[in-house]
C-alpha positions as CSV (number, residue, x, y, z in Angstrom):
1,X,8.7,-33.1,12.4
2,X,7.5,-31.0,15.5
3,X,4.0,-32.3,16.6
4,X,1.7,-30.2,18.1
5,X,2.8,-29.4,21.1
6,X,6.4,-29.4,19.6
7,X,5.4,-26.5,17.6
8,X,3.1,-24.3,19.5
9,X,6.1,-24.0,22.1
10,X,8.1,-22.8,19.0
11,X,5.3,-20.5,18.0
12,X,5.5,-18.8,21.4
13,X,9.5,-18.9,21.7
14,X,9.8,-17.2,18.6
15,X,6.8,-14.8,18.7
16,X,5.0,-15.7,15.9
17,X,2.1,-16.4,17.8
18,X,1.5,-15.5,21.5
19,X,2.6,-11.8,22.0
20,X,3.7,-10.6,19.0
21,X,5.7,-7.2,17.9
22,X,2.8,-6.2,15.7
23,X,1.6,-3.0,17.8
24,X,-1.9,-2.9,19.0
25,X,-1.6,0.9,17.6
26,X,-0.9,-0.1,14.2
27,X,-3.6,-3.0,14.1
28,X,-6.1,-0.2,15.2
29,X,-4.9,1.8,12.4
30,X,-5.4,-0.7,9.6
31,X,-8.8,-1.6,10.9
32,X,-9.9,2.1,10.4
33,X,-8.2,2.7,7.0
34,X,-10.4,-0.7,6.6
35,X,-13.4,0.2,7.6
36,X,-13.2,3.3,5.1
37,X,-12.1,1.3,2.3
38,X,-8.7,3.0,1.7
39,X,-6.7,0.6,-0.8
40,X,-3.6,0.5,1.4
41,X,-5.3,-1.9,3.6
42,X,-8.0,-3.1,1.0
43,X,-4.5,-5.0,-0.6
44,X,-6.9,-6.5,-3.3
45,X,-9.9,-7.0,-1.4
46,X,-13.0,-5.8,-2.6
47,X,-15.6,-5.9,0.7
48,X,-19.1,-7.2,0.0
49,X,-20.7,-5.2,2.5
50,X,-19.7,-1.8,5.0
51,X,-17.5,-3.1,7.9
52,X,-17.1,-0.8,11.1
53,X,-13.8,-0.7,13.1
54,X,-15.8,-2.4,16.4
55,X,-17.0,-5.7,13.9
56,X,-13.5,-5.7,12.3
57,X,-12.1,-5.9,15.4
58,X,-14.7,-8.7,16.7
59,X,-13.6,-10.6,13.2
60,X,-9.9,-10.1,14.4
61,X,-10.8,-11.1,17.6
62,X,-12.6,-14.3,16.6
63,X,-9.6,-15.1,13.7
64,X,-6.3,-14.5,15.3
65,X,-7.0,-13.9,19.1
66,X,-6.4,-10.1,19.1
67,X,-8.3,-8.5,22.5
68,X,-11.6,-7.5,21.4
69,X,-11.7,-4.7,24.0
70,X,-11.9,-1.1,22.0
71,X,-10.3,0.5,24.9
72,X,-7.3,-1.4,24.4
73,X,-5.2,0.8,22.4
74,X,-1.6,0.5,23.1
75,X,0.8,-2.0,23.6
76,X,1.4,-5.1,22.0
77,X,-0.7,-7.7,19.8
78,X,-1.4,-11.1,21.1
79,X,-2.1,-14.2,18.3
80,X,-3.3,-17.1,19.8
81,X,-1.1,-20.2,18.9
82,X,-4.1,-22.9,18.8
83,X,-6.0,-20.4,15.8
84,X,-2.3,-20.7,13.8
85,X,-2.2,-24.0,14.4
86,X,-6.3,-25.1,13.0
87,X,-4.7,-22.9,10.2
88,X,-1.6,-24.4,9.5
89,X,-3.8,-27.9,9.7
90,X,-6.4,-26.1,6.8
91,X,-3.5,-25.0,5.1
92,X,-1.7,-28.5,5.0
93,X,-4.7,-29.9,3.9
94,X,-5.4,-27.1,1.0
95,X,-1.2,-28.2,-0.3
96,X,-2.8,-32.0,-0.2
97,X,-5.4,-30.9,-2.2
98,X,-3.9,-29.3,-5.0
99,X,-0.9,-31.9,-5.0
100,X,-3.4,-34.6,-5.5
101,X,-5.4,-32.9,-8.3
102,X,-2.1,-32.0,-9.7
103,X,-3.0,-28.4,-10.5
104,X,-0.4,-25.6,-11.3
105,X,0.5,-23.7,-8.8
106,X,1.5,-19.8,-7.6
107,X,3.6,-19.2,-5.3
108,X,4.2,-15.2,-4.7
109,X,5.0,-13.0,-1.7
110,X,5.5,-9.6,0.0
111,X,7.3,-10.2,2.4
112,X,10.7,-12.0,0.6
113,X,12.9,-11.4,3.2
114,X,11.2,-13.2,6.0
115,X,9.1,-15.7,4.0
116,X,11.0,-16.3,1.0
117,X,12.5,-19.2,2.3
118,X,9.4,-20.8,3.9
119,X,7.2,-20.4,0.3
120,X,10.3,-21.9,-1.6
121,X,10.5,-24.8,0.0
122,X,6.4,-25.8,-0.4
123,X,7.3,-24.8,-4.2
124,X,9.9,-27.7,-3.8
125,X,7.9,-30.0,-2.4
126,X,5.1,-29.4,-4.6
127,X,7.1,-29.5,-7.6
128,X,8.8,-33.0,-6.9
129,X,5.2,-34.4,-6.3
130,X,4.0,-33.5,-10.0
131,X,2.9,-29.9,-9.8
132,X,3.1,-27.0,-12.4
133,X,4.9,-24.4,-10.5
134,X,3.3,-21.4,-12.6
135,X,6.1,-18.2,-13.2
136,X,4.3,-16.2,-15.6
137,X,4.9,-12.3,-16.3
138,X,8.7,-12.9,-15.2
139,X,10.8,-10.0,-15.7
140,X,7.6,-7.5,-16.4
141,X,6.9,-4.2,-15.2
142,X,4.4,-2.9,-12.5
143,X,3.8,0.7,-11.1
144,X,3.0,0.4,-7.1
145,X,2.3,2.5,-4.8
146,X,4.5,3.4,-2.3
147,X,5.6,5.7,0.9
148,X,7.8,7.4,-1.6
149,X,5.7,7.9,-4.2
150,X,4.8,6.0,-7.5
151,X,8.0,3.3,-8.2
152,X,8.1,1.1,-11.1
153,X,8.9,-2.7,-10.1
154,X,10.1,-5.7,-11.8
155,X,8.4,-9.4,-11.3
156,X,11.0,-11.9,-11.0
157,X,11.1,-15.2,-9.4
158,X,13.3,-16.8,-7.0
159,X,12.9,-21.2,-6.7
160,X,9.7,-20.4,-7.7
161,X,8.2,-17.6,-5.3
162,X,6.9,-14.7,-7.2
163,X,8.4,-11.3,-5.8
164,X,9.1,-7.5,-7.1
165,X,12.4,-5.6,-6.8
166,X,12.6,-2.1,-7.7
167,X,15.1,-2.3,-10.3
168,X,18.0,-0.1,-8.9
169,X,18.1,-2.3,-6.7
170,X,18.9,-5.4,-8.1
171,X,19.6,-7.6,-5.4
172,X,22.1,-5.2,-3.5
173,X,23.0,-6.0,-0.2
174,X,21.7,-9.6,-0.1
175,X,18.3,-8.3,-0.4
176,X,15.7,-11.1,-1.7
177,X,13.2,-8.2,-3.4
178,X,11.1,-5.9,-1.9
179,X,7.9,-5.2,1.0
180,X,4.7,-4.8,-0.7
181,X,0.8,-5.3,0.2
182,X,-0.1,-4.0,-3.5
183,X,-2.0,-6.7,-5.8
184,X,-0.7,-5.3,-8.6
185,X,1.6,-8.1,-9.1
186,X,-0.3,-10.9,-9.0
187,X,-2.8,-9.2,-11.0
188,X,-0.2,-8.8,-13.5
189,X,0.9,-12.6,-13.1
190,X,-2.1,-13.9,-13.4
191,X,-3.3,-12.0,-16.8
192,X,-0.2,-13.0,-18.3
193,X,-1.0,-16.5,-18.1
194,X,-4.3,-15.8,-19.3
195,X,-2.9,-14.0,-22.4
196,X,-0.3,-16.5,-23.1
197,X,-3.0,-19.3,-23.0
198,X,-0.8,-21.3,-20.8
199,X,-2.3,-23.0,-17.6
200,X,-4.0,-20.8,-15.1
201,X,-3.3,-21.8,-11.2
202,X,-5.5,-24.8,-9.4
203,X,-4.1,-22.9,-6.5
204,X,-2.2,-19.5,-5.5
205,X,-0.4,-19.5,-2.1
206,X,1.1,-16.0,-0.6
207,X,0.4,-13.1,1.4
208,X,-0.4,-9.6,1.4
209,X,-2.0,-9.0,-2.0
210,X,-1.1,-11.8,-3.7
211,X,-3.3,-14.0,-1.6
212,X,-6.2,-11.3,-1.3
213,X,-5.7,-10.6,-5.2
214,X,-5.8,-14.0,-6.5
215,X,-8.8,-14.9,-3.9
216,X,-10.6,-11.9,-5.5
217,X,-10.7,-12.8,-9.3
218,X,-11.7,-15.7,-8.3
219,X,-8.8,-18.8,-7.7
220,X,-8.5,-20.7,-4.7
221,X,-6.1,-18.8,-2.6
222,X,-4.1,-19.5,0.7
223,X,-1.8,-18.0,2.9
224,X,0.4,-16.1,5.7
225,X,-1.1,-12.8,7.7
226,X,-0.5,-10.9,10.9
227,X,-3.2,-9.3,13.2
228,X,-3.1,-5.7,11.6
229,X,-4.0,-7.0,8.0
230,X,-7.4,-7.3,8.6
231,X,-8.1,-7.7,4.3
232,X,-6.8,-11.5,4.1
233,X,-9.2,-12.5,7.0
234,X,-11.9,-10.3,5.8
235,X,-11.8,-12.3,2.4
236,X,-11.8,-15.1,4.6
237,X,-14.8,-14.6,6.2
238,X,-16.5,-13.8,3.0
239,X,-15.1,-17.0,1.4
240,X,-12.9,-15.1,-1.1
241,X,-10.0,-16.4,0.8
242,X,-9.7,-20.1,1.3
243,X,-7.6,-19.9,4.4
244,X,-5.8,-17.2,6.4
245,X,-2.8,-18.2,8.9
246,X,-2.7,-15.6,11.6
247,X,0.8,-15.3,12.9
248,X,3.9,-12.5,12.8
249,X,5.1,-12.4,9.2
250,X,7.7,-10.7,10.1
251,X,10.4,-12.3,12.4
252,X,13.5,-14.1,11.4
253,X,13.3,-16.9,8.0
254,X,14.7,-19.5,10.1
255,X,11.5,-19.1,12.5
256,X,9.2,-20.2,9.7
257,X,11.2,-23.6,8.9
258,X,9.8,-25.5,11.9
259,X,6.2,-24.5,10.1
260,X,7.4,-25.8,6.9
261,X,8.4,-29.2,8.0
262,X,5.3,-29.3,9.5
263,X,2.9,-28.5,6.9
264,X,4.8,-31.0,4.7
265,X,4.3,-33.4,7.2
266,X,0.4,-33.0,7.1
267,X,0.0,-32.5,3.7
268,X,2.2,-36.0,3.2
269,X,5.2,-34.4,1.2
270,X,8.4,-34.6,1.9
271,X,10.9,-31.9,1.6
């Protein structure tokens, strides 16, 4: 395993923390569409109070390590390795928790082709310890929103990660599933348990709306963001999230193994 030091060096050679290729534009942007509730950047969240774009970007700030200064406008974000880290260490400890309750657990993401990997190996981990690894709804439908317009979506599940493909897709050209923030799916997963009367999740682990979905109705949810989704850190704050890592979710899959070993490693699983 990498310790501490180890790893923040790797979280600044790969750019997952330190300066990152999320643009300061686009951060800027979601804080705004934000700030006027629009449900692109809601992803599942539902705010219990007004937020402006100058206190979002003092939560952001304070979170991930973005530059508080409104007049900074351009460039390129900057995550500050020790925040991911404290995370990593929360989110270690949440894994520990739900191993040693032995609760059922969901596993789901939006970003397959980057995080796939790093989800499916916690699934592993958690599964050989004595977990429920929860895959309900598998092969449903769900209508999401997209830059193209309405697109019907299939749930499927790969070792155990909960994803959506569009299903002319398939998984053509080695693609793992498809990029989405909506909550729709986890929505979907989660009544399907319900209405089966199967087990429910102790614990949901994810990103983009699966983590801000699952916090929202109400189960302990944990996962992956980047500085311009402000929603998973905003559910953080307001204790709908349990805990938000701030790094890149978007660089190479082989980045995030390093963070895998690692959270094993504090949560005291082996891969």
């Amino acid at each position: 395993m990498l310790d501490t030091g180890a790893l923040r060096a790797h979280l600044l050679a790969a750019r997952l923390a330190g300066e990152v290729a999320t643009a300061r534009e686009d951060s800027l942007r979601n804080y705004r569409l934000f700030a006027a509730r629009d449900p692109r950047a809601l992803i599942g969240i539902d705010p219990e109070r007004s937020w402006g774009q100058r206190e979002l970007l003092g939560l952001m700030a304070d979170r991930c390590g973005v530059s508080a200064d409104p007049l900074h406008t351009s460039g390129q974000d900057v995550i500050d390795p020790e925040r991911t880290l404290a995370a990593l260490d929360a989110f270690a400890l949440a894994i520990a928790g739900a191993v040693r309750r032995g609760v059922p657990v969901l596993f789901g993401t939006g970003h397959p082709r980057q995080l796939l990997g790093f989800y499916a190996a916690l699934a592993d981990a958690v599964s050989a310890a004595g977990c429920e690894i929860l895959t309900p709804a598998q092969g449903r439908c769900v209508d999401i929103l997209t830059r193209f317009g309405l697109r019907t979506h299939h749930l499927d599940y790969v070792r155990g990660v909960a994803l959506v493909r569009e299903p002319a897709s398939g998984r053509r050209g080695g693609e793992p599933g498809a990029h989405s923030h909506s909550p729709l799916p986890v929505r979907l997963a989660l009544a399907a348990a319900a209405e089966s009367g199967g087990p429910l999740p102790g614990l949901v682990v994810g990103d983009h709306g699966w983590v801000c979905g699952a916090g929202q109705l109400g189960f302990e949810a944990i996962g992956l963001a980047d500085s311009d989704d402000p929603a998973p850190f905003v559910g953080e704050a307001q204790g709908t999230v349990s805990v938000v890592v701030p790094l890149d979710d978007a660089v190479r899959s082989g980045h995030y193994r390093p963070l895998t070993r690692y959270v094993l490693k504090r949560a005291c699983l082996s891969q």
